[in-house]
C-alpha positions in Angstrom: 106.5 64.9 33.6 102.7 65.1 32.8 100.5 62.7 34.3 97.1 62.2 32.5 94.2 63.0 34.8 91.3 62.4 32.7 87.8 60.8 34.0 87.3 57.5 33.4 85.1 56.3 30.3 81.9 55.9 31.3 79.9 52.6 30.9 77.5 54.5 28.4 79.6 56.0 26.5 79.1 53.5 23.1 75.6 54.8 23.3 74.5 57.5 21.4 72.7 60.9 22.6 69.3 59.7 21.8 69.5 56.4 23.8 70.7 58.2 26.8 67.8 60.8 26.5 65.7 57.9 26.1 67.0 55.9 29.0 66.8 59.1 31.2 63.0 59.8 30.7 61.6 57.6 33.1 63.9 59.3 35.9 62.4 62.5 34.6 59.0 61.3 35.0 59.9 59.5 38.2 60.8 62.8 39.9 57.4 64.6 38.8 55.2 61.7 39.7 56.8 61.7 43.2 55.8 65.1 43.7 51.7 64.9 42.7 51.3 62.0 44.8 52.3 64.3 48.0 49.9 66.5 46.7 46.9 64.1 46.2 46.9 63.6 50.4 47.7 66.9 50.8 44.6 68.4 49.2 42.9 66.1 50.5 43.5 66.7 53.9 43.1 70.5 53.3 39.7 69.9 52.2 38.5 68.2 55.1 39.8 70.9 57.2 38.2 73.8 55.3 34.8 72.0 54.9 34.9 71.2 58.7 35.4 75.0 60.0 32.9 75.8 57.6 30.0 73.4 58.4 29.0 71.4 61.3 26.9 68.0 60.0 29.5 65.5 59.1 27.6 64.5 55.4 28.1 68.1 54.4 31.7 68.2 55.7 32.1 65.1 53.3 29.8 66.1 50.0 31.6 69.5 50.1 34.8 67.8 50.3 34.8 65.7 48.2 33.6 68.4 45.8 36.3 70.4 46.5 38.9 68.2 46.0 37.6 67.2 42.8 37.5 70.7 41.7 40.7 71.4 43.2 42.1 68.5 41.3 40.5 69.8 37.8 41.9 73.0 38.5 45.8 71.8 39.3 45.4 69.4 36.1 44.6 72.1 33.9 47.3 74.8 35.4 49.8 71.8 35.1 49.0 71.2 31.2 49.3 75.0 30.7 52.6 75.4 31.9 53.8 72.1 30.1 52.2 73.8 27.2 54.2 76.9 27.5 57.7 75.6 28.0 56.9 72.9 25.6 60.2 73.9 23.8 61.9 75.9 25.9 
């Protein structure tokens, strides 16, 4: 006797591929927001501590700071859009 073992239908299954992909894009996004806002504190935090072995006055410790976070930011923004550039279709 053969018993049918055969997964159950799925509660999405009357819709079609590009609703799924649709419905399944803000997970995606989800997951790679979740990761730059760690790194947002992070950097941050970094460049308090490398400003503060460096210099001594507390305004310096916070222009340069600040400076280097923004910079750092520019930087990781525009390394991020390059590599979403290149595996654009892969």
């Amino acid at each position: 006797m053969l018993v049918n073992i055969s997964r159950p239908k799925s509660v999405n299954n009357h819709l079609s591929e590009k609703q799924r992909l649709i419905m399944s894009v803000p997970f995606v996004l989800a997951n790679q927001i979740n990761a730059v806002v760690y790194l947002i504190p992070l950097l941050a935090v970094i460049s308090l501590v490398y400003n503060a072995t460096r210099y001594e006055i507390p305004q310096v410790i916070i222009q340069r700071s600040i400076r280097f976070f923004f910079t750092a930011i520019i930087i990781m923004g525009a390394l991020m859009t390059l590599l979403a550039l290149l595996s654009w279709n892969l």
